[in-house]
C-alpha positions as CSV (number, residue, x, y, z in Angstrom):
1,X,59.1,-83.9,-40.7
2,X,60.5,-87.6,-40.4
3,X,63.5,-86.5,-38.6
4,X,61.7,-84.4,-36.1
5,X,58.7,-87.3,-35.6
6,X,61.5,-90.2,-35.1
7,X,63.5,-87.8,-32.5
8,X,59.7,-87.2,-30.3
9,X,59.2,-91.1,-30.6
10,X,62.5,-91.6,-28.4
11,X,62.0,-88.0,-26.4
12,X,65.6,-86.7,-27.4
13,X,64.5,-84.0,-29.9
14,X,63.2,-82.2,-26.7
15,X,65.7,-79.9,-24.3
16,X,65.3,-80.1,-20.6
17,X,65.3,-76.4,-20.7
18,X,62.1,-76.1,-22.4
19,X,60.4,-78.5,-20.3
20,X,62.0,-76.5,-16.7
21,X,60.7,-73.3,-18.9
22,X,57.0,-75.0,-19.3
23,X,56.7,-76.0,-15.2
24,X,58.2,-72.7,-14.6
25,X,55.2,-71.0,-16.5
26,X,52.6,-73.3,-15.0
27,X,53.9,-72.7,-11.8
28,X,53.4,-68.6,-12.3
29,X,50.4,-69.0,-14.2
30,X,48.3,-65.7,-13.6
31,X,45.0,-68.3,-13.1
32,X,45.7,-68.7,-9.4
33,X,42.9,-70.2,-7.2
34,X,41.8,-67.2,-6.0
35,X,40.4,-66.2,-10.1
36,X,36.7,-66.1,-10.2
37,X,36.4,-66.6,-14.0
38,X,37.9,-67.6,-16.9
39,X,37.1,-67.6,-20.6
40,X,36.4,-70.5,-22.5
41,X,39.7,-69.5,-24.7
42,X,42.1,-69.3,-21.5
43,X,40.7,-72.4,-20.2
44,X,41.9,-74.3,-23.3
45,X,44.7,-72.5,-23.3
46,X,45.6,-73.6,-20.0
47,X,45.4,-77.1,-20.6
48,X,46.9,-77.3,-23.5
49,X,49.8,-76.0,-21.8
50,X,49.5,-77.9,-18.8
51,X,49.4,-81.0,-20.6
52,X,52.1,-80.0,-22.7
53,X,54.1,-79.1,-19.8
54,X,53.8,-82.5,-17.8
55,X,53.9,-84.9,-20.6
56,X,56.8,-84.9,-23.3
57,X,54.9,-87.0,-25.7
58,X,52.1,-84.1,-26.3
59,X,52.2,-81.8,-29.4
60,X,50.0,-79.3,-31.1
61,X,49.8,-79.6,-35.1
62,X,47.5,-77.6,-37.4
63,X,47.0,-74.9,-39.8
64,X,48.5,-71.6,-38.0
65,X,48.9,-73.0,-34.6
66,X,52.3,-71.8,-34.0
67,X,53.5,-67.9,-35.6
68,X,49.8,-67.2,-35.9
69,X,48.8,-68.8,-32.4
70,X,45.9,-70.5,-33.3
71,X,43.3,-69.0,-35.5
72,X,41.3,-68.3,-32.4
73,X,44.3,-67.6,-30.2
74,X,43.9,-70.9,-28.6
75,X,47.8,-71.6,-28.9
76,X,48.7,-68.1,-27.6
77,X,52.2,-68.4,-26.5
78,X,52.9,-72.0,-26.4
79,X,55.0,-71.7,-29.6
80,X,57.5,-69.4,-27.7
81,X,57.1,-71.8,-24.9
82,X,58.0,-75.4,-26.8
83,X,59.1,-74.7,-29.7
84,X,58.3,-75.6,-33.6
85,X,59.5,-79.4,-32.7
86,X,56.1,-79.4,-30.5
87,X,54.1,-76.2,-31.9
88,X,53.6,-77.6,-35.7
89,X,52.4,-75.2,-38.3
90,X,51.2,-77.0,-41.2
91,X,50.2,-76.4,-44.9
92,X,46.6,-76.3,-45.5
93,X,46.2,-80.0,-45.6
94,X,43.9,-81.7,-43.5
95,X,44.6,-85.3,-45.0
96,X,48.2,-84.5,-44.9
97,X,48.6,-83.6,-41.0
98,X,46.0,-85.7,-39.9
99,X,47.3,-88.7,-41.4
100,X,51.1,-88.0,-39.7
101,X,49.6,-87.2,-36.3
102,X,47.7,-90.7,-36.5
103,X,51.0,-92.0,-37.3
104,X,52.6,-90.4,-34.3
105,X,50.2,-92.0,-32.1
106,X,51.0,-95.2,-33.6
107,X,54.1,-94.5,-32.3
108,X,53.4,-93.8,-28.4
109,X,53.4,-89.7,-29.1
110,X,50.1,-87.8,-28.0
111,X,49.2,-85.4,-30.9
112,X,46.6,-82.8,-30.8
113,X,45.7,-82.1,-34.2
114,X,43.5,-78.1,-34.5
115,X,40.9,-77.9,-37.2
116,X,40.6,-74.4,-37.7
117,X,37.2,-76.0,-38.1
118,X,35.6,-78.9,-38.0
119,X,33.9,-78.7,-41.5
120,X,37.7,-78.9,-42.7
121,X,37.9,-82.9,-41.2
122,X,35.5,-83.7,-43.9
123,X,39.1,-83.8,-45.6
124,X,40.8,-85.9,-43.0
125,X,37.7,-88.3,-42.1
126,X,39.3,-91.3,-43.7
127,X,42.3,-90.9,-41.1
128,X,40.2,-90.0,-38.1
129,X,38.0,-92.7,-38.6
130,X,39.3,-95.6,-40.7
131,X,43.0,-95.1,-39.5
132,X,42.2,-93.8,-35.9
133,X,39.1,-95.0,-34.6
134,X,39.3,-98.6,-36.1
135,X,42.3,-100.0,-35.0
136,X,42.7,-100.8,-31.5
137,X,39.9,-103.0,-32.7
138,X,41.7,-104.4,-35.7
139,X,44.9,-105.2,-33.6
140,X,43.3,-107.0,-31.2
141,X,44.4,-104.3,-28.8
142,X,48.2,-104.4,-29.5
143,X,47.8,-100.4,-31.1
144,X,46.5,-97.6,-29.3
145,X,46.0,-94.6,-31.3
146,X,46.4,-91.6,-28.3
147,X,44.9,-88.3,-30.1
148,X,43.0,-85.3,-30.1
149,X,41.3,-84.2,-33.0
150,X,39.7,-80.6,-31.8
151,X,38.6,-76.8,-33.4
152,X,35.3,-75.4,-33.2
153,X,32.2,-77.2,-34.7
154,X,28.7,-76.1,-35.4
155,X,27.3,-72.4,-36.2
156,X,29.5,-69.3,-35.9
157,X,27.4,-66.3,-37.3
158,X,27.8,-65.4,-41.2
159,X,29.8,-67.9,-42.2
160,X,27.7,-69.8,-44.5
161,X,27.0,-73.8,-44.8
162,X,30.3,-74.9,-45.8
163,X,31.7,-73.4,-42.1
164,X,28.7,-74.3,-40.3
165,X,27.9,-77.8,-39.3
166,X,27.5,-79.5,-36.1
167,X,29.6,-82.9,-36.5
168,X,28.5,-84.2,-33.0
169,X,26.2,-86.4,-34.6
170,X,28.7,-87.9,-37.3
171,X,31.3,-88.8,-34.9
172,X,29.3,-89.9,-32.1
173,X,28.3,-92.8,-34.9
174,X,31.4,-94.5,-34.9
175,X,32.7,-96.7,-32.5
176,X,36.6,-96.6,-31.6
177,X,36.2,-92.9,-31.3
178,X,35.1,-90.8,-27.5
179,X,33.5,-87.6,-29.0
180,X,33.1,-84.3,-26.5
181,X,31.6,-81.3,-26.5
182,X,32.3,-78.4,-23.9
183,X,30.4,-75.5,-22.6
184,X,31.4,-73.9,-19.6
185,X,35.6,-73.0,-18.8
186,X,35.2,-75.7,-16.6
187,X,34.3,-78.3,-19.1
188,X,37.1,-77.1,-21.6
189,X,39.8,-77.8,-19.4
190,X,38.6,-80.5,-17.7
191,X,37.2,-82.6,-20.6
192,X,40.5,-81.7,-23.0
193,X,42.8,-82.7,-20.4
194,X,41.1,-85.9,-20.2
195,X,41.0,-85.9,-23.8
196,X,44.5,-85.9,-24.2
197,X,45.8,-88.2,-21.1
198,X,43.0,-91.0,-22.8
199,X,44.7,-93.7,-24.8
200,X,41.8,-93.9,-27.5
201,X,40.7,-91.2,-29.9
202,X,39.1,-88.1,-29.0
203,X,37.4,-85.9,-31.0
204,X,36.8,-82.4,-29.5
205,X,33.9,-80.5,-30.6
206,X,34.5,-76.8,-29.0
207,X,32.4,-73.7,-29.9
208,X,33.2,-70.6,-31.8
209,X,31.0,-68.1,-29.9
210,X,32.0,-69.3,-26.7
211,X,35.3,-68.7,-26.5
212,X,35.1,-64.9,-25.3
213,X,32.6,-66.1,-22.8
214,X,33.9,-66.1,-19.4
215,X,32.7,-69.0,-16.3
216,X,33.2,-69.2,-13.0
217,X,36.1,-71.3,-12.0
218,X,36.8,-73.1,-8.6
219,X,40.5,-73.8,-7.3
220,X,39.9,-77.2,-7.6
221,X,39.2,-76.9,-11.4
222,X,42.7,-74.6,-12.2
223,X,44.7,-77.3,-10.3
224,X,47.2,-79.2,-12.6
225,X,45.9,-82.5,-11.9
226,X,42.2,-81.5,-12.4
227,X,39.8,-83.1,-15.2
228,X,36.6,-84.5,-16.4
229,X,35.6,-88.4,-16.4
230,X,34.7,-88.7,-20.1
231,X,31.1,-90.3,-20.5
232,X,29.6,-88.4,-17.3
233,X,26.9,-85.7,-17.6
234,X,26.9,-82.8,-15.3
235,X,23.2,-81.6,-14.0
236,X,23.8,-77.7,-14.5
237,X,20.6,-77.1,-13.1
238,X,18.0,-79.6,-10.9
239,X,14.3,-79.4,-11.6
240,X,11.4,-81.5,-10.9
241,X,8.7,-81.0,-13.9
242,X,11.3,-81.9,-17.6
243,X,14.3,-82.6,-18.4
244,X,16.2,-81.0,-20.9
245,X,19.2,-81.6,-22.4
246,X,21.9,-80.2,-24.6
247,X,25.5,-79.6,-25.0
248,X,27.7,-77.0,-26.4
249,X,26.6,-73.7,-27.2
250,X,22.9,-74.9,-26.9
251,X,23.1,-75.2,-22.6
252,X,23.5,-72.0,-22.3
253,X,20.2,-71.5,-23.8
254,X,18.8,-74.2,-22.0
255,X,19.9,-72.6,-18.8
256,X,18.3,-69.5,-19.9
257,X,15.0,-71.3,-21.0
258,X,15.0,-72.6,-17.7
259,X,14.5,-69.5,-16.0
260,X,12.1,-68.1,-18.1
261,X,10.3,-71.4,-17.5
262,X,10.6,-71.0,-13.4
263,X,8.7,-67.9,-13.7
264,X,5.5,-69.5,-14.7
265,X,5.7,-72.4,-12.6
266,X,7.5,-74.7,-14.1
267,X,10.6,-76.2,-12.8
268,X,13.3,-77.9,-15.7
269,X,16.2,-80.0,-14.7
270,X,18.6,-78.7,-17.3
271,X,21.3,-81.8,-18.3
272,X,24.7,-80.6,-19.8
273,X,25.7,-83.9,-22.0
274,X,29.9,-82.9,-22.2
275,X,30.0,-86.0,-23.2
276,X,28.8,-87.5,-26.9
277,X,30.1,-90.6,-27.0
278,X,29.8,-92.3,-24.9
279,X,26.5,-91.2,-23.9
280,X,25.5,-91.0,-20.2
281,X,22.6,-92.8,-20.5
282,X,22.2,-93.2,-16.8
283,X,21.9,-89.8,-15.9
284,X,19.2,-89.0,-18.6
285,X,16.7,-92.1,-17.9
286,X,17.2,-91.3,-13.7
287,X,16.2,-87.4,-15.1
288,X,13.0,-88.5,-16.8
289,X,12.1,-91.3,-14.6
290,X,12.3,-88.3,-12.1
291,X,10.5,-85.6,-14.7
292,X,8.9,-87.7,-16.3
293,X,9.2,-85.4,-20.2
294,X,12.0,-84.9,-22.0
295,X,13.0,-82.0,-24.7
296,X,16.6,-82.6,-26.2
297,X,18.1,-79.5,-28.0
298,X,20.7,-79.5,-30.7
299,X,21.9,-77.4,-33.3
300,X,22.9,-80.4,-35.5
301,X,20.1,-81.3,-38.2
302,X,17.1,-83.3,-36.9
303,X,17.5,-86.5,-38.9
304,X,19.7,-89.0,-37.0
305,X,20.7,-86.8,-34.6
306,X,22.2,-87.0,-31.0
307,X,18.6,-86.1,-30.1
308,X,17.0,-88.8,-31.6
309,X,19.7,-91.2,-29.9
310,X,18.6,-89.9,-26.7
311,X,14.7,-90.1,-27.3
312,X,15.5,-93.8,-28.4
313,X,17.3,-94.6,-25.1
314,X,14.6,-93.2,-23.2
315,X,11.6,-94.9,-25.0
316,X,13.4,-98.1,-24.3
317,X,14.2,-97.7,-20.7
318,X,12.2,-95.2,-19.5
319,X,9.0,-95.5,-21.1
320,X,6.8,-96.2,-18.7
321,X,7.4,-93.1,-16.8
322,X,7.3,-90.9,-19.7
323,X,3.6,-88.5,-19.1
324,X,4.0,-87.0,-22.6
325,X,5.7,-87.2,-25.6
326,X,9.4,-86.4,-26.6
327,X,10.2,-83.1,-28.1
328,X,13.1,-82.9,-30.2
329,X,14.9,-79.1,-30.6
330,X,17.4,-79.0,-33.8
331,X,18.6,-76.8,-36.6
332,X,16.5,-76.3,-39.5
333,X,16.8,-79.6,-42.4
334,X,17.9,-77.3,-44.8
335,X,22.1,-75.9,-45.3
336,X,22.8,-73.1,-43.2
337,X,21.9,-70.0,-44.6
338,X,23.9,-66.9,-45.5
339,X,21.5,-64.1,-44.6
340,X,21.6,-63.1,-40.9
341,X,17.7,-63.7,-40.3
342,X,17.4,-66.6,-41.7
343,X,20.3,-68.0,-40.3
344,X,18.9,-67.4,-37.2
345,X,15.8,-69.8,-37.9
346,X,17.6,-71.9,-38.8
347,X,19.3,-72.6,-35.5
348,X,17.1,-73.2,-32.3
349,X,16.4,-70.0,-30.0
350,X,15.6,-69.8,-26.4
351,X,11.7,-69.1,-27.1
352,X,11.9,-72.4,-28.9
353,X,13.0,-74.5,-25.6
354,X,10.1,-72.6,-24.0
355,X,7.5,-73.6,-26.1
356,X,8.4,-77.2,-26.6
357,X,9.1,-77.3,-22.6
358,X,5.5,-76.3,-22.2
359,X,4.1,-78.3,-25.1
360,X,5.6,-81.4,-22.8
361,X,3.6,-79.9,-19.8
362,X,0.4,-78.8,-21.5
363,X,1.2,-75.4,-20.7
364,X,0.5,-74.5,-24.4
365,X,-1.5,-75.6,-27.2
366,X,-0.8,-78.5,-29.4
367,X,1.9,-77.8,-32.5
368,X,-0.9,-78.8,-34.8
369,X,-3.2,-76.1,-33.6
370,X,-0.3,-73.5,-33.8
371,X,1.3,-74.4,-37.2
């Protein structure tokens, strides 16, 4: 493993074949501009091997990422592609390959490490956060630590607490470390391709259910050059009576809260974060101060949440415009549960954004008189 990470620090382990092989793909890529959707998986897909394609220094390491092609067939085909030099399958060792791709960045390479979820970087934090995130700031700037940490984070569906926590939260505590969080096709490959071309780490927080899920796409987005600006929010729908705001999975269900809500009148301004760390403040205070109510929605646990984050930026800038009070949408306090219906309390539904939504409006009665 030595051999192979001092031959990608000087760019000789790789054969001008592969990379003429790569463009050559990329070029005959079946997404042409005029595709009208994409799944979540093939948008990932694509930018992996975009990325992959255009820059040298970019690898993929993780459990099953190369014969298997990614637990969630999110590395379909780019073994055959690059290569086990830049496709690495690992033991099941979080620590182990996290702690070598942190050392590859030290030395100018651009890994992208796969959880094949992020429950299993509880095993790795020390290197993502003490080894990664930390020291630009401890060299005074003289190390940059360019990697992707990414796999799918928060509830699946039957796979108990262990497999089932939303991490946003965690990482988008620590400084030294840009966390992101996906919904739509667009955002995958927008937001990972920026991921990977930022010199800082990036922690990637996709979704297991959405992968199947297919998005519209523009030309504009399945261009090679295309991506996201990291820290910048994306109004997915405009409204004028609250704002809500989620990421992930939990927009979708926004979105779809939001039209139930337009039936009865009320018109929400529904705010897809992407972006964890850094927060876009900005576009959330300009939301209220247009709104004027707020209802964040997470699947994360309540307590020191990204919800809470947001409800504390907007009590301190926006307070004054605020004509109710803040309603916070999370999972359940407890661990996620095995059985199917209680699992599903314990993650927030559509019909919950509705009520809370009108709870803000005094479209409903109060949660005291209802409880």
């Amino acid at each position: 493993m030595l051999g192979v990470i001092r031959q990608r620090v000087t760019c000789r382990g790789i054969p001008t074949s592969t990379l003429e092989q790569g463009m050559r793909v990329v070029a005959s890529r079946a997404f042409s501009s005029s595709a009208k959707e994409m799944t979540v998986r093939e948008a990932l897909n694509s930018a992996l091997d975009e990325e992959m394609s255009a820059d040298p220094r970019v690898f993929l390491m993780g459990e099953e990422v190369g014969e298997y092609q990614g637990a969630y067939k999110i590395s379909k085909g780019l073994l055959e592609k690059y290569g086990p030099d830049r496709v690495v399958d690992t033991p099941i060792t979080e620590a182990g390959f996290t702690g070598i791709g942190v050392g590859a960045a030290y030395y100018g390479l651009k890994p992208v490490i796969e959880f094949m979820t992020f429950n299993f970087s509880m095993q790795a934090i020390d290197h993502i956060i003490n080894s990664a995130a930390k020291s630009n700031y401890m060299s005074a700037g003289q190390i940059s630590v360019p990697i992707v940490f990414r796999g799918p984070n928060g509830a699946a569906a039957g796979v108990g607490a262990q497999h089932s926590q939303c991490y946003a939260a965690w990482y988008g505590s620590i400084p030294g470390l840009k966390v992101l969080a996906p919904y739509s096709s667009e955002d995958a490959r927008g937001l990972l391709k920026a991921a990977i071309r930022d010199p800082d780490p990036v922690v990637f927080l996709e979704n297991e259910l959405l992968y199947g899920e297919s998005f519209p796409i523009s030309a504009e987005t399945l261009d090679s050059s295309f991506s996201l600006p990291i820290g910048k929010a994306k109004i997915e729908r405009e409204g004028k009576d609250v704002t809500i705001t989620a990421f992930s999975k939990m927009v979708g269900y926004a979105l779809q809260a939001a039209g139930i809500l337009a039936k009865e009148g009320i018109s929400a301004e529904v705010i897809n974060l992407r972006s964890i760390r850094p927060l876009d403040r900005s576009t959330i205070n300009a939301s209220v101060r247009k709104t004027n109510r707020l209802v964040t929605v997470e699947e994360g646990f309540p307590q020191h949440g990204v919800g809470a984050e947001i409800c504390a930026s907007v009590l301190e800038d926006s307070f004054e415009y605020l004509d109710a009070p803040v309603e916070r949408i999370a999972g359940a306090d407890v661990p996620m549960p095995y059985a199917a219906n209680l699992e599903r309390m314990a993650v927030p539904q559509v019909e919950d954004i509705v009520r809370a939504a009108k709870r803000s409006c005094y479209r409903s009665s109060s949660l005291a008189a209802t409880a």
